[in-house]
C-alpha positions, -999 to 999 in steps of 0.1 A, spaced: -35 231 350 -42 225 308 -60 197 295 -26 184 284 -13 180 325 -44 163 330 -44 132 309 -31 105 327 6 98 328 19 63 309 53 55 315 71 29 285 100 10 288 113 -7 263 153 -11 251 141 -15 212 139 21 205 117 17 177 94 1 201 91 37 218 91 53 188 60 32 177 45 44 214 51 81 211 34 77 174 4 59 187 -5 76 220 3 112 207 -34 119 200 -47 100 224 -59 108 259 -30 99 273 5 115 281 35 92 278 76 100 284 94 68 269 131 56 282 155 22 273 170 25 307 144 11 332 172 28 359 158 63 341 129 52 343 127 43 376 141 79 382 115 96 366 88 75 381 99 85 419 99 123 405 65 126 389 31 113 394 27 84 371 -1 68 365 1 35 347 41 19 342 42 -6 307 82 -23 305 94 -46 287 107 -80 304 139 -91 291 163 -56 292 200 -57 301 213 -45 332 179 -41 351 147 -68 339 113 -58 340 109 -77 371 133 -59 387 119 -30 379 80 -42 391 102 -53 419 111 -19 425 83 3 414 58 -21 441 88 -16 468 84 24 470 43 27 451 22 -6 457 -6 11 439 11 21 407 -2 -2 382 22 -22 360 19 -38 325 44 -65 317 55 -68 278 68 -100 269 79 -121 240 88 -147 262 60 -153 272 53 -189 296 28 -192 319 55 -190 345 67 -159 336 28 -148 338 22 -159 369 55 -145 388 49 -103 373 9 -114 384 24 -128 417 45 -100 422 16 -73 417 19 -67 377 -18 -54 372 -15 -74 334 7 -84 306 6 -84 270 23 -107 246 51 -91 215 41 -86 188 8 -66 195 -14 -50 186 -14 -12 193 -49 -13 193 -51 -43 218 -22 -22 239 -50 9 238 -80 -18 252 -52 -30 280 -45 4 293 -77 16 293 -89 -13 313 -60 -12 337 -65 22 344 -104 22 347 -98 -11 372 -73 9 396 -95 39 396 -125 13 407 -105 -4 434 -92 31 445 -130 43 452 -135 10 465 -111 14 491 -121 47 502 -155 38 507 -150 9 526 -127 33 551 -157 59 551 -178 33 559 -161 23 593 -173 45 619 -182 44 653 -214 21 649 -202 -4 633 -168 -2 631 -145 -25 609 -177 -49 608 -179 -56 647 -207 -41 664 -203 -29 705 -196 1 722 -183 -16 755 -151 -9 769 -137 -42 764 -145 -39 722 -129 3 725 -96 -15 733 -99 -37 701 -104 -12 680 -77 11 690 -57 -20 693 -67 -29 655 -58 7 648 -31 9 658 -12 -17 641 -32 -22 606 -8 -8 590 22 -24 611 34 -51 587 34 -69 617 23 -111 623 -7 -109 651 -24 -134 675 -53 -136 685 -67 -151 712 -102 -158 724 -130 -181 729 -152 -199 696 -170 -176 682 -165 -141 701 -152 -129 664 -114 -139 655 -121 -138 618 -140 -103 620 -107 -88 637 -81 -106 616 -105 -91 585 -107 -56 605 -67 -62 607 -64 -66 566 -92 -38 553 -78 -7 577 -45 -15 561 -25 0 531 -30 -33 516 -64 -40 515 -67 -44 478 -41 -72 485 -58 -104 485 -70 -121 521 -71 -151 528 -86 -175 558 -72 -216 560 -92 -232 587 -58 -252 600 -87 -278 626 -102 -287 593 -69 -300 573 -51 -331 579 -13 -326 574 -10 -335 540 -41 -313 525 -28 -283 546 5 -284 534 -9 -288 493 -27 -258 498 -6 -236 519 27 -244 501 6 -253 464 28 -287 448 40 -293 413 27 -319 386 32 -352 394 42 -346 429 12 -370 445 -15 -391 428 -40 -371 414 -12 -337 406 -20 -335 371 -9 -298 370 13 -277 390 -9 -254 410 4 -223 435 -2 -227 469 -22 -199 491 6 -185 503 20 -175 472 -16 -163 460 -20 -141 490 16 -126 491 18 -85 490 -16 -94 517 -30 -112 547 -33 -150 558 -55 -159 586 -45 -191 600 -72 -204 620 -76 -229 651 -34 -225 647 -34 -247 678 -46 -276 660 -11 -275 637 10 -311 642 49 -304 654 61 -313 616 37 -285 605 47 -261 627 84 -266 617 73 -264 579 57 -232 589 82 -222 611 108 -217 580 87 -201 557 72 -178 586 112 -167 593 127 -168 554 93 -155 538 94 -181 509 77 -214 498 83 -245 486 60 -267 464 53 -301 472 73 -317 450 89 -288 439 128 -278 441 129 -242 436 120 -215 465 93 -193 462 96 -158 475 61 -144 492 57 -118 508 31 -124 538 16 -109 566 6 -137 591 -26 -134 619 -35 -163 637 -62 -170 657 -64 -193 688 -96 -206 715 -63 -221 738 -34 -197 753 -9 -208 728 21 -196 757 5 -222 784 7 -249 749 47 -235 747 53 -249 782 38 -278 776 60 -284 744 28 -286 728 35 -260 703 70 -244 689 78 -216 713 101 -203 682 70 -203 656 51 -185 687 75 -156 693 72 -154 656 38 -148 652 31 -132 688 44 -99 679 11 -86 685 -12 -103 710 -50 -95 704 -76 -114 728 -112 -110 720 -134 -105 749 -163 -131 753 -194 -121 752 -200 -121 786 -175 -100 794 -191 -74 776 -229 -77 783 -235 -41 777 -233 -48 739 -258 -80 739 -289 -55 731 -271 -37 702 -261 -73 688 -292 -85 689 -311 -56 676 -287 -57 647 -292 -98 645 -333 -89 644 -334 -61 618 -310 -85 592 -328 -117 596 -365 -99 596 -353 -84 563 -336 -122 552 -368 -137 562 -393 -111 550 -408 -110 590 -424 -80 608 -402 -84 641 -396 -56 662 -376 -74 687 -376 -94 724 -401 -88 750 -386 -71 781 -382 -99 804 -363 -123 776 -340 -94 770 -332 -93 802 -324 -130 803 -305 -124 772 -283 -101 788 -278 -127 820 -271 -160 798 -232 -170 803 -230 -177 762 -209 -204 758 -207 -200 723 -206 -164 721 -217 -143 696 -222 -170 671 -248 -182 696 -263 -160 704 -267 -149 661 -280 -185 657 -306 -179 686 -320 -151 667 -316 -169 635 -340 -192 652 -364 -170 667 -370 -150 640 -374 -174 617 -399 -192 636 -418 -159 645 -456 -156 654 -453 -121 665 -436 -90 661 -424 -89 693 -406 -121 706 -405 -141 737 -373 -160 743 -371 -199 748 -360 -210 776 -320 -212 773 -306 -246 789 -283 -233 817 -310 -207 827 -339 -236 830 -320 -250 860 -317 -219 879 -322 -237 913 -296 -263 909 -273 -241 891 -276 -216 924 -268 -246 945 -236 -257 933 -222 -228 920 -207 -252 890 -176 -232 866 -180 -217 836 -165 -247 823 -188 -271 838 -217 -250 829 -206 -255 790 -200 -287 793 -231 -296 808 -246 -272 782 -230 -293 751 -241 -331 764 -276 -314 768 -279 -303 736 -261 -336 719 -290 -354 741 -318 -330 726 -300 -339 692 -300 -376 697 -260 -376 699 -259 -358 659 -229 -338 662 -235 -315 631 -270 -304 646 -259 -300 677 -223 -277 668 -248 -255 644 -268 -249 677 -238 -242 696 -223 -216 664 -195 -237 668 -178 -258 638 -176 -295 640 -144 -303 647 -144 -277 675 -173 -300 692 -151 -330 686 -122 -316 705 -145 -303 735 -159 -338 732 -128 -355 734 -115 -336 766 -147 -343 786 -140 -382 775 -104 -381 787 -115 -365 823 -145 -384 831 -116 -416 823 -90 -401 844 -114 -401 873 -119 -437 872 
């Protein structure tokens, strides 16, 4: 191959010919290659033919625009990077070629010079995210795969699970208990993809009231509420061509879900406020601690938003369903906070370990994380001797009456809002639970302890 075949391949389009003439003058001794056309349908041609490495069109062409063309370029080579020329230049036309995965645009007249700084950025930028992305796939192996640590057969069928479909365009549920690691998987989900220099994005739907989720998922327009003194895009549109993660989906009111429901189906938004669809283009996971099917039955949630999302169903193991990884997990938990807390720790004395391994974990790994948090932190020694956990410092009685698991949380959670004099943001950090998960578990335990009087 020459020198010549090696420079990077620029592809202009442009229906002013002297516009390409001006190109082919400027770029000629530069260390770039560059084939010109006024038909972006040629264009298009030639770019499914060759291997191009950076696309600059115009916007406003007859017959086919320059968003159709981005349009098309992104439909059969997502990672091509695109330049958008315009004259016409709003911030509305900026923000649909950004929205629909233009790399950059440049206002006419420019600059040749200023067009030279522009592609040399663009291309250095998608040779950075390129390396990025391969790194982060070489860093996934079997140790500490896609960010979740265990080697139990319960996390195996996760991760072929999450292999399997990463790059499925496919919407996902998953299922399991607070804290066993929803977000890790739904992350695992987005970064093994095709996509995962796409943006991902997490909306915690418990923590929202109807009116804040829907200004943030859906964005609004100026002057559509008190206080809208600009239009601003919702999430939705910011992550399309990626991943949302719809947490604590369960939480969702029915007017939500049938909001949801149409964009979910149609793929497009609508701004509060605002008149005009917005197409997106969005892959949806959403994460649960209820069994979203037994909430269907109970026309507690929309058993047509379900089937829409429960294309695939993941459920995350809790953590006592996989006690052969506890000693890895917290291993790893001791080696990152002895280095976050500059403390010689080796780890837990034989006889706490073992109690480790024992303990139900109501709140999963993100207990058990915070336990070491605490430990660690509070460390004497380098090798640590284990509190005595709530549950496990009423052995006798426990052994007696053979309570649930349920009834061993809840007993669990009043102890610990006792210990906490009844603060409920203490006592959810000491669970690794959020607040308004503690106010739900709270709530239930109110209504049963009423509906036995």
């Amino acid at each position: 191959m020459t020198e010549k075949q090696e420079r990077p391949l620029i592809v202009f389009v442009d229906d002013d010919a002297k516009a390409g003439e001006l190109m082919l003058r400027f770029i000629d001794d530069k260390k770039y290659r560059c084939e010109v056309f006024k038909n972006p349908d040629h264009a298009m041609e030639f770019i499914n033919e060759n291997q191009v490495d950076l696309v600059i069109t115009d916007l406003r062409m007859p017959g086919m625009t320059g968003m159709d063309l981005l349009a098309e370029i992104k439909n059969h080579n997502d990672d091509l990077p695109v330049i958008m020329m315009t004259a016409f230049s709003t911030v509305d036309n900026a923000i649909e070629a950004l929205r629909l995965g233009a790399a950059d645009f440049i206002k006419k007249p420019y600059d040749m010079d200023e067009l030279l700084v522009l592609i040399d950025k663009t291309l250095k930028h998608h040779q950075l995210e390129t390396e990025n992305l391969l790194l982060k796939r070489q860093l996934s192996d079997e140790q500490h795969r896609y960010g979740m640590l265990g080697q139990s057969e319960a996390m195996h069928k996760v991760y072929a699970t999450i292999e399997k479909i990463a790059d499925i365009r496919c919407n996902v549920i998953l299922e399991g208990e607070s804290g066993c690691g929803k977000e890790l998987a739904a992350r695992a989900i987005h970064y093994q993809s095709s996509v995962a220099d796409r943006p991902f994005i997490v909306i915690d739907c418990g923590s929202l009231t109807d009116s804040l989720l829907e200004s943030e998922l859906f964005g609004h327009e100026k002057g559509a509420f008190t206080g809208a003194s600009q239009s601003k895009p919702g999430l939705l549109e910011m992550a399309s061509g990626g991943t949302v993660f719809l947490d604590e989906i369960c939480n969702i009111s029915d007017a939500m879900q049938t909001k949801l429901m149409r964009v979910v189906q149609e793929q497009t938004v609508q701004r509060v406020g605002g008149i005009k669809p917005v197409q997106i283009d969005v892959r949806f996971v959403v994460a649960t601690n209820r069994n979203l099917e037994e909430m269907v039955a109970q026309n507690k949630f929309r058993h047509d938003l379900y089937h829409r999302f429960n294309v695939v169903n993941l459920r995350m193991p809790a953590l006592r369903e996989r006690r052969d990884d506890v000693p890895e997990l917290v291993q790893h938990f001791i080696n990152h906070f002895a280095d976050r807390f500059n403390r010689d720790v080796k780890g837990f004395d034989a006889k706490s370990m073992q109690k480790l391994c024992e303990y139900e974990w109501p709140g999963n790994v993100r207990e058990l994380r915070n336990l070491v948090e605490r430990h660690v932190a509070l460390a004497e020694k380098d090798i640590l001797t284990l509190e005595a956990l709530p549950t496990m410092s009423r052995g006798d009685s426990i052994d007696a009456d053979l309570p649930s698991l349920e009834e061993l949380e809840r007993r669990y959670i009043l102890k610990l809002l006792e210990k906490y004099s009844g603060n409920r943001e203490k006592t959810a950090l000491a669970l690794g639970i959020n607040k308004s998960t503690l106010w739900r578990r709270l709530q239930q335990y109110q209504k049963s302890e009423e509906s036995k009087t």
